[in-house]
C-alpha positions as CSV (number, residue, x, y, z in Angstrom):
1,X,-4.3,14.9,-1.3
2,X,-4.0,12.2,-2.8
3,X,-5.3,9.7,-0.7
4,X,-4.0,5.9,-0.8
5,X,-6.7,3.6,1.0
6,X,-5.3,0.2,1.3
7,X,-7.8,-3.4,1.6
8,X,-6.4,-6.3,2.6
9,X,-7.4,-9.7,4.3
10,X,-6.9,-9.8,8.2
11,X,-4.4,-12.2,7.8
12,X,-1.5,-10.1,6.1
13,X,-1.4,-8.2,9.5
14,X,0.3,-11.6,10.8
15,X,3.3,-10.9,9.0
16,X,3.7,-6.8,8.7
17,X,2.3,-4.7,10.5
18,X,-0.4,-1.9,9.7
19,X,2.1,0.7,10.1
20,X,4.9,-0.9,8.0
21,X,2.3,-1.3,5.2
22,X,1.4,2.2,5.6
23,X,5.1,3.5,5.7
24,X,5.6,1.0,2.4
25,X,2.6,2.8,0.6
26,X,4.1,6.1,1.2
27,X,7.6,5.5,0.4
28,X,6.1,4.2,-2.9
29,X,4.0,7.2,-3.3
30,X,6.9,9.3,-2.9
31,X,9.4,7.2,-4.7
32,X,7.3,8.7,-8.1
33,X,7.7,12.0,-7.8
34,X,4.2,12.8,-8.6
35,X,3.2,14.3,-5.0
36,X,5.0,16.5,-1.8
37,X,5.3,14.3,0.4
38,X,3.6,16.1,3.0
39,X,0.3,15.6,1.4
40,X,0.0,11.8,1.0
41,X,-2.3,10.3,2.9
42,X,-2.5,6.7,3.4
43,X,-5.2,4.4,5.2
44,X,-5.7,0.6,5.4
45,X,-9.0,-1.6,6.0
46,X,-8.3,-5.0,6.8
47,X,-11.1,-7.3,6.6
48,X,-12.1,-10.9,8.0
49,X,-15.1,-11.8,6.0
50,X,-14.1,-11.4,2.2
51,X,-13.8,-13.9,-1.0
52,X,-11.5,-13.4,-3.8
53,X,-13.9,-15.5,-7.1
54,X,-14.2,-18.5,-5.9
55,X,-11.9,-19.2,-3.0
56,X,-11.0,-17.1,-0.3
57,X,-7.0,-16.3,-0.6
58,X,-4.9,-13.3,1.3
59,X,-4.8,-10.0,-1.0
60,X,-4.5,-6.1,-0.9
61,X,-5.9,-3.7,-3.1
62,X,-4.6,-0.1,-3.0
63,X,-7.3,2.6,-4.1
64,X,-5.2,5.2,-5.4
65,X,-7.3,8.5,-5.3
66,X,-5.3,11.5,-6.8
67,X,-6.0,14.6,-8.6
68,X,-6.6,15.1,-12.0
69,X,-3.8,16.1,-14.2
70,X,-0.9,13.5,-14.2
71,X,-0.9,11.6,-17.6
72,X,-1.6,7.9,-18.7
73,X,1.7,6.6,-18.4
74,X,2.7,9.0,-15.0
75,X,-1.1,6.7,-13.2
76,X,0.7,3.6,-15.0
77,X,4.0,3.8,-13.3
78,X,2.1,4.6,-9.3
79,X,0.2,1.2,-9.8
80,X,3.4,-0.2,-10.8
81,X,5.6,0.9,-8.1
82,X,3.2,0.2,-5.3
83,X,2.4,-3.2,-6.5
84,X,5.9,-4.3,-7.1
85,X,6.8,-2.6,-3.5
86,X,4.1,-4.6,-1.9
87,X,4.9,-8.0,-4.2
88,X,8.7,-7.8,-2.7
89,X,7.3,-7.1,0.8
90,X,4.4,-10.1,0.3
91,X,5.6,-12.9,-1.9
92,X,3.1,-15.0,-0.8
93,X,0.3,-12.7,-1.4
94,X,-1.6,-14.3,-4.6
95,X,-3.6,-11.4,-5.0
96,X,-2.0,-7.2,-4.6
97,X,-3.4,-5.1,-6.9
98,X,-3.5,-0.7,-7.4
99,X,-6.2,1.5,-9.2
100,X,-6.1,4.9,-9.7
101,X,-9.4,6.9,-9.4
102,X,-8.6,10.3,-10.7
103,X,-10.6,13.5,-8.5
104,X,-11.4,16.6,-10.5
105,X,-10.1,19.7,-9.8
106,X,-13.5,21.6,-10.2
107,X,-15.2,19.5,-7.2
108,X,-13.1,18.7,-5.1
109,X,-12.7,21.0,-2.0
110,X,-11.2,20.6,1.9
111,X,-10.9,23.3,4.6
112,X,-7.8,24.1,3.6
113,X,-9.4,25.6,0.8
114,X,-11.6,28.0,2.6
115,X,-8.7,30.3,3.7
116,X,-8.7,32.8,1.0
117,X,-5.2,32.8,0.5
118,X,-5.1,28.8,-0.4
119,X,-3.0,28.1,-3.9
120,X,-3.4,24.7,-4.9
121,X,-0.3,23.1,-6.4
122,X,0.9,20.1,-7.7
123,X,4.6,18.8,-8.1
């Protein structure tokens, strides 16, 4: 937890590849202070077939899933970050957007969480 899951066109991949966006995600991630860095995970979907509105330019969208509990302006300043890291690493890129999708702590569970001595924590 939290989970980054990166969209983009195919045709970013020309210029960086999965791996550096990847590395760029979690640098940004970490560059916050919001989450151990240990924790982050980050995956990307590239796709061929896609429109953006009428036309069909390059983009990436960055599906920021994190736990509940970080305020307004803390989910503000992620989308920031990771949009202005991938803008400097993309200028060409007319469309790179983030949204943060908050889980709750109630429902959400993972293996780790069925060793009886599991402590959740958060930075």
């Amino acid at each position: 937890m939290p989970h980054f899951i990166i969209d983009c066109s195919e045709n970013i991949l020309k210029s960086h590849s999965q791996d550096e966006i990847i590395k760029q995600v979690h640098i940004s991630a970490i560059s916050t202070k919001l989450f151990y860095k240990n924790d982050i995970k980050v995956r990307i979907n590239s796709f061929k077939q896609y429109s953006t509105g009428d036309k069909k330019e390059d983009f990436i969208h960055v599906f920021a899933n994190i736990m509940e509990g970080r305020s307004i302006e803390q989910k503000a300043n992620l989308s920031k970050t990771i949009v202005k890291d991938l803008a400097s690493m993309f200028p060409l890129v007319p469309h790179i957007g983030t949204n943060v999708i908050e889980f709750e702590k109630a429902t959400y569970f993972n293996k780790n969480m069925l060793d009886p001595h599991y402590k959740f924590s958060m930075p």
